[in-house]
C-alpha positions as CSV (number, residue, x, y, z in Angstrom):
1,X,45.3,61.9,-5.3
2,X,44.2,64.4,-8.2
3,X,43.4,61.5,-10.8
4,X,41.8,59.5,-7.2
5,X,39.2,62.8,-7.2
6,X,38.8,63.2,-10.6
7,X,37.5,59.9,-10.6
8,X,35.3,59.8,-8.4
9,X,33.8,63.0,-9.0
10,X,33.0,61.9,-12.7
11,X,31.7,58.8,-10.8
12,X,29.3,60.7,-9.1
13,X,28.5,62.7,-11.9
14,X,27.5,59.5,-14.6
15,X,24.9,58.0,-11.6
16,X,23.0,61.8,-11.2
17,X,23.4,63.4,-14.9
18,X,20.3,63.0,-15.8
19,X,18.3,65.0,-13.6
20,X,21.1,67.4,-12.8
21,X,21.5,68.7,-16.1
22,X,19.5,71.9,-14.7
23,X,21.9,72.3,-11.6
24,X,25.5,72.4,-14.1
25,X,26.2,75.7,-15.3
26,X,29.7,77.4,-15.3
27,X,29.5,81.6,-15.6
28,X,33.1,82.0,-17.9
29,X,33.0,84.5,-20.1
30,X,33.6,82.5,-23.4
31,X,36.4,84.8,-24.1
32,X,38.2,83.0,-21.6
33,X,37.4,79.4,-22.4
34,X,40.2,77.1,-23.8
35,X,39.9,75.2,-26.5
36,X,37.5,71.7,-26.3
37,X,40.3,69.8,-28.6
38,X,42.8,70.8,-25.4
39,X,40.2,69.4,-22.8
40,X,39.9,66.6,-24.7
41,X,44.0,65.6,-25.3
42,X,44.3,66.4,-21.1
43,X,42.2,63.5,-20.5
44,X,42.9,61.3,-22.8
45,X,46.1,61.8,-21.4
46,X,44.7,60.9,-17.9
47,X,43.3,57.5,-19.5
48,X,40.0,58.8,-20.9
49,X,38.5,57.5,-24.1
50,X,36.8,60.4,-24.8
51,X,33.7,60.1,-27.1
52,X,32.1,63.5,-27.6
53,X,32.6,66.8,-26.3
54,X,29.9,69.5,-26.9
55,X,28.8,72.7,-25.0
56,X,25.7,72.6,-22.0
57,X,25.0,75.1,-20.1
58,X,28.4,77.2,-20.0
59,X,30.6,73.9,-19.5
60,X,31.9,71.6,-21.3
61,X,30.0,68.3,-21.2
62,X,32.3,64.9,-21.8
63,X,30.6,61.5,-23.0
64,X,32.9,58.8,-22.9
65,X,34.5,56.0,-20.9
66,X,37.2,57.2,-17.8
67,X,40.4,55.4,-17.2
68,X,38.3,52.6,-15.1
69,X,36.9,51.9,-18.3
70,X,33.8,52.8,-17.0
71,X,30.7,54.9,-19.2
72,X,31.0,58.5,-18.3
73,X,29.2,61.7,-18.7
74,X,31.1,64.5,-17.1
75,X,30.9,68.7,-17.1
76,X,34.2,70.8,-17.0
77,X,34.8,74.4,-16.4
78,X,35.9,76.0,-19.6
79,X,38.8,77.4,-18.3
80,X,40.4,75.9,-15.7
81,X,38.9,72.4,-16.7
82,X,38.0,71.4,-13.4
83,X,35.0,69.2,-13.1
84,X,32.0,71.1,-12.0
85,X,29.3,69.5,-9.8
86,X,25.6,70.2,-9.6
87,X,24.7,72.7,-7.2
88,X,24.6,71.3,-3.7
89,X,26.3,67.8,-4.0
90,X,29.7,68.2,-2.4
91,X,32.8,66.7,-3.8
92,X,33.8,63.5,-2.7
93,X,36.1,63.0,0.0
C-alpha cells in the first residue's frame, strides 16, 4: 500500500512540477537532514533508477524514472524522506 502511494504521489508530482516548484519547500533544519546518497539507495531499493539528486527549496528534489519505468521528478523531506507535495494538492487516495 506504501510503494501504491508513493507512486502515485510522485505521479502527481512529474504532471505539476513545473509550475509548483514555488509551492515545495520543506522547513528541516539541515542539521537534521540525512544524507542524499541514503535517499538515493532507499529508492533504488523501491525500483527507482535514480538520475540526479540535488537540493530546491529545503527538500530534496529526485530526477529519474520510478519503478513503473516512468520519467519522474519528485521532492522528499530531508529527514524523514517522505515525499512532499505542493501546498494545497492533497495526497492521493
Amino acid at each position: 500500500m506504501k510503494h501504491l502511494f508513493l507512486v502515485a504521489t510522485l505521479t502527481l508530482l512529474a504532471t505539476g512540477t513545473a509550475q509548483a516548484h514555488g509551492d515545495i519547500k520543506c522547513t528541516t533544519p539541515k542539521a537534521d537532514w540525512r544524507g542524499q546518497m541514503e535517499l538515493q539507495s532507499k529508492l533504488t531499493a523501491e525500483g527507482w533508477k535514480v538520475r540526479k539528486v540535488k537540493v530546491e527549496n529545503g527538500c530534496y528534489e529526485v530526477y529519474g524514472f520510478d519503478p513503473k519505468g516512468q520519467k519522474a521528478e519528485a521532492f522528499f523531506d530531508p529527514k524523514s524522506f517522505e515525499p512532499v507535495l505542493p501546498a494545497g494538492q492533497a495526497a492521493p487516495k
